[in-house]
N, C-alpha and C positions, 0 to 999 in steps of 0.2 A: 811126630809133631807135638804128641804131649811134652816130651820132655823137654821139648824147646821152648815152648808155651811156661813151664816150671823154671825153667832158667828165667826168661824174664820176667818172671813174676819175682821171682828170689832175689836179681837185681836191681827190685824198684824199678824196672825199663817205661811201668805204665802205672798208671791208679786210675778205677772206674773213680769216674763223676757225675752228674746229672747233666746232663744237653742244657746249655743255656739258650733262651728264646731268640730265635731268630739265628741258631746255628743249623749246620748242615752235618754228617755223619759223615766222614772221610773213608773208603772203605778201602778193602783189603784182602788179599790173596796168599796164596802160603807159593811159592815156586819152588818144584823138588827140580834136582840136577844128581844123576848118578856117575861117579866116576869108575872106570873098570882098570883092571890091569892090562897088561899087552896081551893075556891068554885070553881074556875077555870075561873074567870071572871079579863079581862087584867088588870095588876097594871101598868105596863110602859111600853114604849117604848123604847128601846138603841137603837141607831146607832152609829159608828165607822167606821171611814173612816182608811185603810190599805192600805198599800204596799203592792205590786203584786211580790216586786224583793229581794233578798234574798242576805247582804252580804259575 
């Protein structure tokens, strides 16, 4: 998760800003998904970072 977290950070994906008044917080979850091979031994790792708020 960190280094996913460093990748978007490295391509500008976000910039902190100050909550302007009378905004709300959109929040947010990491989803892992593991993929295996046919012998059942881990081939990778996903994670994806998701919105919590639905338009």
């Amino acid at each position: 998760m960190d280094k996913d977290i460093r990748t978007l950070e490295s391509n500008h994906t976000w910039i902190l800003t100050k909550l302007p008044a009378g905004k709300s917080v959109i929040g947010s979850k990491w989803v892992y998904k593991i993929n295996r091979n046919h012998d059942g031994s881990v081939k990778i790792f996903n994670t994806r970072l998701v919105s919590k708020w639905f338009l």
